[in-house]
C-alpha positions as a printed Julia matrix, in Angstrom:
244×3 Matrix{Float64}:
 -10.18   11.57  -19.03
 -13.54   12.61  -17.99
 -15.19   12.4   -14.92
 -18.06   10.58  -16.4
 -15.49    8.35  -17.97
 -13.21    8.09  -14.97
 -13.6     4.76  -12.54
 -12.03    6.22   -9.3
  -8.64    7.94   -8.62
  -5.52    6.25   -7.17
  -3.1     7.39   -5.38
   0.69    5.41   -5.77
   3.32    6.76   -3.26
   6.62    5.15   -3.25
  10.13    5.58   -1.28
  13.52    3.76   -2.71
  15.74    5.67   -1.39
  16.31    7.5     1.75
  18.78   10.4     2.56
  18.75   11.73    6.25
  18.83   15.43    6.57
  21.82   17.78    7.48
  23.4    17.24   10.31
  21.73   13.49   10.72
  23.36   10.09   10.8
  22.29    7.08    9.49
  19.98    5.85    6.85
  17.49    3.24    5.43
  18.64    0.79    3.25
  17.89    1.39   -0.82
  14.74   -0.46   -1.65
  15.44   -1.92   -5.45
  12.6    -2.76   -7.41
  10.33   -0.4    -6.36
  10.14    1.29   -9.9
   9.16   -2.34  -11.09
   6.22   -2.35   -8.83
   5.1     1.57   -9.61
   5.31    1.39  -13.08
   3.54   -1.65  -13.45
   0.57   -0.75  -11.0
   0.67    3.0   -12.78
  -0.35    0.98  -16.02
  -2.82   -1.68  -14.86
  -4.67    0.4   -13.1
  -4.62    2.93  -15.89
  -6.21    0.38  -18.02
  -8.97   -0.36  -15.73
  -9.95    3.19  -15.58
  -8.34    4.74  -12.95
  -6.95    8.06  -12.9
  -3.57    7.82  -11.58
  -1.1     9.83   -9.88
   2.67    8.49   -8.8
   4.8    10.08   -6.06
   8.67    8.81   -5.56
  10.81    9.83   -3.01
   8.47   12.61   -1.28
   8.96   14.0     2.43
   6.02   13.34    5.22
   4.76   16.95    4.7
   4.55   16.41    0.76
   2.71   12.92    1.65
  -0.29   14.69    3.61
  -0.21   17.25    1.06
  -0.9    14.76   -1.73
  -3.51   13.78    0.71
  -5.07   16.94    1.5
  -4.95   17.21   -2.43
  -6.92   14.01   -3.3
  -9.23   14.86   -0.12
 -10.52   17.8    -2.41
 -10.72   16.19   -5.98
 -14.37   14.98   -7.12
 -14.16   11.35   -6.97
 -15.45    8.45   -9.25
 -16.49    5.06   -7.93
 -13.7     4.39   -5.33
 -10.49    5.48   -4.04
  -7.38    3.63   -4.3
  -4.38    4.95   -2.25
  -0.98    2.21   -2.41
   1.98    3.3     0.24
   5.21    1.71   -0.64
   8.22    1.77    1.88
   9.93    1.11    4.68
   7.88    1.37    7.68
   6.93   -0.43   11.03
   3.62   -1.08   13.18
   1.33    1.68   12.08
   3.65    3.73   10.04
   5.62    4.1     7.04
   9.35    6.13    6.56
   9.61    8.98    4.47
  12.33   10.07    1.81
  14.29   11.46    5.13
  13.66    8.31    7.15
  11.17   10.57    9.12
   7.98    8.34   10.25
   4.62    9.04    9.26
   1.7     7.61   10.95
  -1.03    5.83    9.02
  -3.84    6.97   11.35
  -2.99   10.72   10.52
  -2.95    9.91    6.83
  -6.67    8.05    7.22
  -7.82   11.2     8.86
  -7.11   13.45    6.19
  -9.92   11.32    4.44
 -12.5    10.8     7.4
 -16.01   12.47    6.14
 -15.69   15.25    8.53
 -12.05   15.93    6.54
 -12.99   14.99    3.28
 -16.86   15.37    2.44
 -16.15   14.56   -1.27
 -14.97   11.3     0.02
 -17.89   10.67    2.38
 -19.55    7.47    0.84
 -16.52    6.72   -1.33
 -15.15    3.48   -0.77
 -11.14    4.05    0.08
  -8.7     0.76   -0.78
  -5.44    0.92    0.99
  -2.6    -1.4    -0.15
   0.42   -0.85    2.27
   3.59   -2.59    1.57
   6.38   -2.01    4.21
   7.37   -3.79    7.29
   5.14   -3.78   10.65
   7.54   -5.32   12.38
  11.19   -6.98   12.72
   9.74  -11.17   12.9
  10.41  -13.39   10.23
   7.5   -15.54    9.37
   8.2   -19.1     9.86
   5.58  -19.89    7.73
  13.32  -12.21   -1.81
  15.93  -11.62   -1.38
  18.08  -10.72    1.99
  16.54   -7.08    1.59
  13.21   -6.29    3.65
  11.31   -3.23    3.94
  11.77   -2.53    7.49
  14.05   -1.37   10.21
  15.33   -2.14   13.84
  13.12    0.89   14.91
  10.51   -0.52   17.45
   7.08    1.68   18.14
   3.8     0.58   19.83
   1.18   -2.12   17.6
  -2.22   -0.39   17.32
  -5.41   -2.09   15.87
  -5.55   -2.31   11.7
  -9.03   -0.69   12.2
  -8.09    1.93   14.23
  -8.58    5.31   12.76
  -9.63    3.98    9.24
 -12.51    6.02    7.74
 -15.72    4.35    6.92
 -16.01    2.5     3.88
 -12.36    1.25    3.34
 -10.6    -1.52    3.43
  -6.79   -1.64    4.39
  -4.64   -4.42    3.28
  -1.01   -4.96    4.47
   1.83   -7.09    2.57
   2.62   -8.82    6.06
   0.74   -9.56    9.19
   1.25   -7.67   12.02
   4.53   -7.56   13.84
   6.1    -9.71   10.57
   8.57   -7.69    7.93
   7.58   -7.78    4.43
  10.17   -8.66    1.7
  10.9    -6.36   -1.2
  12.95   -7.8    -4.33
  15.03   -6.11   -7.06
  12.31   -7.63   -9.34
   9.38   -6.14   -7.07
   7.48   -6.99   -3.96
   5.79  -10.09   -4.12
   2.54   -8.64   -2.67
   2.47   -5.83   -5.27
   3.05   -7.94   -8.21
   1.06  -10.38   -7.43
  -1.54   -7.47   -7.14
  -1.22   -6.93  -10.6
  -1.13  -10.6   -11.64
  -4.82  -10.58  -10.52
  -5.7    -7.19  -11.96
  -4.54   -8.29  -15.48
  -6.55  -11.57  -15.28
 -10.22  -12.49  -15.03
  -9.74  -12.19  -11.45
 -10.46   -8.69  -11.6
 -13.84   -8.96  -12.44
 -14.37  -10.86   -9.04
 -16.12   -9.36   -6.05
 -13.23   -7.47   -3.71
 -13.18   -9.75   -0.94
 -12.47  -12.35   -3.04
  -9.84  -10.36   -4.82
  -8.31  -10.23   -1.77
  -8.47  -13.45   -0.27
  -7.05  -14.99   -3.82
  -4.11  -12.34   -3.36
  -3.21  -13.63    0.17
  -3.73  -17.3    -0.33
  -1.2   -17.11   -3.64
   1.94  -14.98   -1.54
   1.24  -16.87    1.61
   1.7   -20.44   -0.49
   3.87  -19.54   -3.36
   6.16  -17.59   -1.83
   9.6   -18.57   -0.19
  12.05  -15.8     0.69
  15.58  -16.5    -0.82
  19.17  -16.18    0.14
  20.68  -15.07    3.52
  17.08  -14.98    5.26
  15.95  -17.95    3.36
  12.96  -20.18    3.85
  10.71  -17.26    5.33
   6.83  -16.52    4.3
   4.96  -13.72    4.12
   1.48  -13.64    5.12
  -0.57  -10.6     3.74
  -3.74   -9.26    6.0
  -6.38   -7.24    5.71
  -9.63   -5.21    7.34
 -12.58   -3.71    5.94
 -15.35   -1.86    7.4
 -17.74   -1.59    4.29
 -21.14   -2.33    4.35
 -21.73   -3.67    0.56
 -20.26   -5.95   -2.0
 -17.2    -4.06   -3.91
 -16.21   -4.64   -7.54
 -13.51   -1.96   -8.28
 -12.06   -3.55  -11.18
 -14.42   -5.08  -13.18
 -14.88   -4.12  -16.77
 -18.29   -4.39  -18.45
């Protein structure tokens, strides 16, 4: 695809499995379904005209790399980067259960980083945990640990002209199924209908209202929500995924 052709680049990174290092004990639990949710967004966002690139199972220095890499690439009409893991309050685990912090990944694409990205507007869909509550208000599986770390602001650190949108509130897990993450999926639900030809903010709101009141979590930690959140620091009206 050309550049003159190409709508933005995305970015999908993705952990389902995690495998401590040598000499290390313990690990995070298999997240199933996660292949559901990549290879569905890989193909809608395809369609809409997105160049995209899909990362499974990488280590924290391969994740900045594929950062450092995108910080560098000419870019079309906006940047999409979606994180998909285990994680806690401002960060996410890596294929060695090794934490990487969301602010350092943001940085990478500040303007004074990333001057191909200055003006570019950056879309960050995060599904993992940010905490260990259960929203009052899927399985018994959830992509988080017992691991507690210090909340930070959602706004902290983000570079101009992005918006950041989490699968849970803060402090709240988020619930991953075998048939995909009901924030992901429901992602794509939108981005295959007319919705997608709607202003962002709208997008968004629309994507929140339908996990936060059509979603139950099932089985052993039954009768849970999940409330999705998000924060955006752009200046103009956003339509990423219409098609003309």
């Amino acid at each position: 695809m050309m550049l003159k052709e190409m709508k933005g680049r995305a970015v999908i990174i993705a952990i389902s499995e995690f495998h401590p290092r040598h000499g290390e004990v313990g690990s995070l639990d298999q997240r199933k379904g996660v292949k559901r949710d990549v290879n569905r967004l890989f193909k809608v966002l395809s369609r809409l005209g997105y160049k995209v690139s899909l990362h499974m199972d990488v280590s924290a220095k391969e994740i900045k790399d594929i950062y450092q890499k995108e910080s560098k690439m000419p870019q079309g009409e906006s940047f999409i980067s979606i994180l998909s893991s285990h994680g806690n309050e401002g960060l996410i685990y890596d294929f060695y259960g090794t934490p990487v912090l969301l602010r350092d990944l943001y940085d990478i694409l500040a303007p004074n980083n990333s001057p191909l990205l200055a003006g570019v507007p950056k879309l960050f869909f995060v599904q993992a945990c940010r905490g260990e509550q259960f929203d009052e208000g899927v399985f018994l599986e959830t992509d988080g640990d017992t691991c507690a770390t210090d909340a930070f602001s959602l706004s902290l650190n983000l570079p101009r002209d992005s918006v950041l949108m989490f699968a849970s509130s803060e402090g709240h897990v988020a619930f991953q199924n075998p048939g995909g993450s009901v924030f992901l999926q429901t992602l794509c639900n939108l981005l295959e209908g007319e919705e997608r030809n709607l202003e962002l903010n709208r997008i968004l709101t629309r994507l929140a209202h339908m996990v936060a009141y059509t979603f139950q979590s099932q089985g052993q930690y039954g009768g849970f929500k999940e409330m999705p959140c998000y924060t955006t620091n752009l200046t103009r009206e956003l339509y990423p995924f219409r098609q003309s």
